[in-house]
C-alpha positions, 0 to 999 in steps of 0.5 A: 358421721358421729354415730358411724365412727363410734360404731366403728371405734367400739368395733375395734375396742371389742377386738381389741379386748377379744385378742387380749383375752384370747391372749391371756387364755392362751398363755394361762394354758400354757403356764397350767401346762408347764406347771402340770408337768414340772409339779411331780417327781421327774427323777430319773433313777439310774438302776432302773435304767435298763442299759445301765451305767459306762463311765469307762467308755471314751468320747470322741464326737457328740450327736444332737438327735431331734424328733419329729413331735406330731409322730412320738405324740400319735404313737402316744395317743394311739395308746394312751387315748384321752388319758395322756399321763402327766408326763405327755402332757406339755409335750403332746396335750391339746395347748401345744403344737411341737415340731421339730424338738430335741430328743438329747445331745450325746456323748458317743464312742466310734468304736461302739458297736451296741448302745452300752459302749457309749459314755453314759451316767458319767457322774452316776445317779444324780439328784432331780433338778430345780423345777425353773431350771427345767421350765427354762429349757421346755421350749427346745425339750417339752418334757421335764423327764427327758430333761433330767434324763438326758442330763444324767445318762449323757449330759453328766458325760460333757459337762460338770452341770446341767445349765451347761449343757441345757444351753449348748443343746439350746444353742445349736438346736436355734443355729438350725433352720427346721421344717414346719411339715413331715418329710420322708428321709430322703425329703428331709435330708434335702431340705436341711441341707437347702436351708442350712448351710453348713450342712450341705456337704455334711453326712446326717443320720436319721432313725424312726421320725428322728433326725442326728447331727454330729458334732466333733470335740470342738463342737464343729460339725462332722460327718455321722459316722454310718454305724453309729448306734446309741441314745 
């Protein structure tokens, strides 16, 4: 009887040491992966952008754009092979399995009717962010270079900082229930509706493996205008 129960405790000690190595595997990837992606230059450079600045242009609702991962991560793939560059690499690598992520939150104008009428690079070009600024807020957009990017070009336009504007992308992209599977749009459209209340009556927008929810000034959520146009 002894011997069975020493059998049986050294079969859950093995176990159990196997499940924190694995633990530690995973998370040490996780951490080389952040690391890999944070560890270079990720400014963005505003006269490089090719629609350029409008600090001109009126804010009159805001428009949270969430992207399907697995599809932008396919596309990638399809081009670039086994030779993700340094910046894909947290995002569409072999350590991480995004769903449903966070492209950028935007400033948008109703009366635009192309992309550069829309608020963009309010505070003009602005320097490359903290390193663990940026890692804070992988989880919601697993690319440094989308983060600083996205600040500038549209963030700059709603708030004075970056954390700011970080947190509110934060905030109401975990407000949200989220599929763990692709949908067809008109899938999709339902099942978010289903899930999420204070969606149902509501008029989203959607674009290729893209998804948009529109918010008014004072952050309620609104109807998408049905011309809306940007990113």
């Amino acid at each position: 009887m002894n011997e069975k129960r020493m059998l049986l405790l050294s079969f859950f000690v093995v176990a159990f040491l196997m499940f924190l190595l694995a633990g530690w595997y995973y998370f040490s990837q996780q951490k080389q992966a952040a690391e890999v992606v944070v560890d270079r230059n990720y400014d963005y450079i505003m006269k490089n952008d090719p629609i350029g600045q409008n600090k001109q242009a009126q804010t009159d609702y805001y428009t949270l754009v969430l992207s399907w991962s697995p599809a932008f991560c396919e596309r990638q793939r399809q081009q670039y092979g086994d030779n993700l560059p340094t910046s894909l690499q947290y995002q569409c690598g072999l350590t991480q399995q995004f769903g449903w992520i966070v492209h950028g939150l935007w400033s948008q104008n109703k009366q635009a009717r192309r992309v550069s009428d829309h608020p963009r690079f309010c505070q003009g070009d602005l320097p490359q962010l903290p390193q663990d600024l940026i890692e804070r807020y992988l989880p919601e957009v697993p690319s440094a270079g989308l983060l600083q990017g996205e600040w500038e070009k549209h963030g700059a336009c709603m708030f004075n900082n970056a954390q700011d504007y970080f947190e509110k992308i934060k905030n109401l992209y975990r407000t949200l229930k989220l599929p763990n599977y692709e949908l067809s749009r008109t899938e999709l459209f339902k099942w978010m509706r289903k899930n999420n209340p204070q969606l149902k009556d509501v008029y989203l927008g959607a674009a290729r493996n893209e998804l948009f929810i529109c918010y008014d000034l004072d952050w309620q959520i609104m109807d998408c205008p049905s011309s809306r146009t940007g990113y």
